[in-house]
C-alpha positions as CSV (number, residue, x, y, z in Angstrom):
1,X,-55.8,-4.2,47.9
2,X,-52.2,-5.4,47.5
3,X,-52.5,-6.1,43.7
4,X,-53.7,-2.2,44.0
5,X,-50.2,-1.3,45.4
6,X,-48.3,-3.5,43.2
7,X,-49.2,-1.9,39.8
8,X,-49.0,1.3,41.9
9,X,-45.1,-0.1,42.0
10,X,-44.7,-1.2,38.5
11,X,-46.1,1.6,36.9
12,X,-43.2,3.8,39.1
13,X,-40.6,1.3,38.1
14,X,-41.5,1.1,34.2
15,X,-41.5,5.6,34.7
16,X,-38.0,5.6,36.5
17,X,-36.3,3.1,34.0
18,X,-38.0,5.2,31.1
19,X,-36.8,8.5,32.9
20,X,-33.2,7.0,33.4
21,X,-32.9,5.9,29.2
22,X,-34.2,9.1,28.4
23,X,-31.8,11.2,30.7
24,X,-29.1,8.8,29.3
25,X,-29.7,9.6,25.5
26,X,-29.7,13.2,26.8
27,X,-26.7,13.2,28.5
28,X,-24.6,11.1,25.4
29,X,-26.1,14.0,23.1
30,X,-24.6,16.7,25.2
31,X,-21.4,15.0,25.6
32,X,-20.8,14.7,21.7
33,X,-22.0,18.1,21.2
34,X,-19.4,19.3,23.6
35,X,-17.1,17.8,22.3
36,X,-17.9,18.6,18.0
37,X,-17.9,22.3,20.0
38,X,-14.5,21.6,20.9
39,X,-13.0,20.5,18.0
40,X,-14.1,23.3,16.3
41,X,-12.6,26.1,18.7
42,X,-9.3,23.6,18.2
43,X,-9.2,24.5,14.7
44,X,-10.3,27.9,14.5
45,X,-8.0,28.5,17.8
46,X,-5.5,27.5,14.8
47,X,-6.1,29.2,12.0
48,X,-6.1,32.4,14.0
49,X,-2.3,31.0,15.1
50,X,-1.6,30.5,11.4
51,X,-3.1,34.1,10.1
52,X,-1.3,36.0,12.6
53,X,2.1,34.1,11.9
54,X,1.3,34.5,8.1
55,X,0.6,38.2,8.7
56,X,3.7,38.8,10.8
57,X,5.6,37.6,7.9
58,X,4.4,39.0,5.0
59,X,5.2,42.6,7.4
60,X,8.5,41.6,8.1
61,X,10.0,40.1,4.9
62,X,9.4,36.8,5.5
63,X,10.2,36.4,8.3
64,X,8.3,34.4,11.1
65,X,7.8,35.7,14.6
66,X,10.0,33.2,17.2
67,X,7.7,33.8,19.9
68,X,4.1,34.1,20.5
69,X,5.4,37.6,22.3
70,X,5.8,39.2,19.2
71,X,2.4,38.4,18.1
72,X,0.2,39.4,21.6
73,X,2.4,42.3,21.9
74,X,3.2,43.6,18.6
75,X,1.5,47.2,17.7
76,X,-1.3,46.5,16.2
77,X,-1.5,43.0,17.9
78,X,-1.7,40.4,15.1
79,X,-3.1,37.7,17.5
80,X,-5.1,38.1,20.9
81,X,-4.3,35.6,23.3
82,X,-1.1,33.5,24.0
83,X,-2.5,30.1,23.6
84,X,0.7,28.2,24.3
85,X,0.4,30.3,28.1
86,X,-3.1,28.6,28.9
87,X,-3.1,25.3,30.3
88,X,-6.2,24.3,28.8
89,X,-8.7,25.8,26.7
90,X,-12.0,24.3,25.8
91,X,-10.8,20.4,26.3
92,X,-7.7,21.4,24.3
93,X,-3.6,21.9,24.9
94,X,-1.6,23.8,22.4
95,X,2.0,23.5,21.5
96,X,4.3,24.9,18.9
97,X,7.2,22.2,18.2
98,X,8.8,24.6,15.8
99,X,8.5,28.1,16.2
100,X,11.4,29.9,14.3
101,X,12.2,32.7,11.5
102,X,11.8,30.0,8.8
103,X,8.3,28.7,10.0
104,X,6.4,27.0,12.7
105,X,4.3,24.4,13.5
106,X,1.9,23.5,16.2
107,X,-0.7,21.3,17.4
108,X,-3.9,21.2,19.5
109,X,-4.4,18.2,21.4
110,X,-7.0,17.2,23.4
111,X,-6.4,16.8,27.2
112,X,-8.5,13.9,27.3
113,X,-9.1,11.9,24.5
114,X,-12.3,11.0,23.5
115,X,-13.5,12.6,25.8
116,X,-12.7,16.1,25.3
117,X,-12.2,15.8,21.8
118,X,-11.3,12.9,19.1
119,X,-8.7,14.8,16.6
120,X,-5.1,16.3,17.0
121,X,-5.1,19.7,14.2
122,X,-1.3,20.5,13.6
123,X,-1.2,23.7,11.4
124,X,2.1,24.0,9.5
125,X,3.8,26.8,7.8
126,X,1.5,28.0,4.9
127,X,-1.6,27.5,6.6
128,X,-1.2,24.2,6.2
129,X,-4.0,22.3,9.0
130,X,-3.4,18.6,9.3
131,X,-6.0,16.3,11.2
132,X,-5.5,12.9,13.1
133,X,-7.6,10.7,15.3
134,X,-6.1,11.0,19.3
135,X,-5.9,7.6,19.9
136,X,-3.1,7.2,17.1
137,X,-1.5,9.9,18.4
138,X,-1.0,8.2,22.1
């Protein structure tokens, strides 16, 4: 009777640590999905940025808008949403360093790295998108 109970205990042992490793793989999948999901809004969050400043130009003579105002508010509106206004979107902060008649340039970080996301995108005037790993960035 007691060996009875005690494969009765190893069998639900040997199904919990299974269950666990299982849920564990699960969970790590998810977690890089998220955050390959993130990245990729980071940069498309971007080159929306960089067509809308690249339209504005090519409308006004060359001449980039100086704030995101311009864009959001413009008639027709050449971008959507004011990314530099939201705190965070999707795991990532956006930032415009330069942001002037001559050209801009802004980044997306992530707000946690490795976590939310593994790459800082920087798009330059011209479209240009540079990419960098997060921790090199800190």
């Amino acid at each position: 009777m007691f060996n009875c109970k005690a494969k009765s205990f190893v069998t639900i042992m040997v199904v919990v640590a299974l269950s666990a490793f299982l849920l564990r793989l699960g969970l790590h999948r998810i977690i890089i999905y998220r955050i390959e999901q993130n990245q990729l809004a980071a940069q498309i969050n971007l080159k929306l940025f960089s067509t809308a400043m690249e339209n504005y130009a090519s409308d006004n003579k060359n001449v980039y808008a100086q704030s995101i105002d311009l864009l959001t508010k413009h008639n027709p509106v050449y971008l959507e949403r004011d990314y530099l206004a939201i705190t965070s979107l999707r795991g990532y902060e956006y930032d415009c360093q330069r942001l002037d008649a001559g050209g801009y340039s802004c980044t997306a970080s992530p707000v946690d790295c490795k976590l939310s996301g593994k790459m800082v995108y920087t798009v330059s005037t011209g479209g240009l998108m540079m990419t960098e790993n997060c921790d090199r960035k800190l």
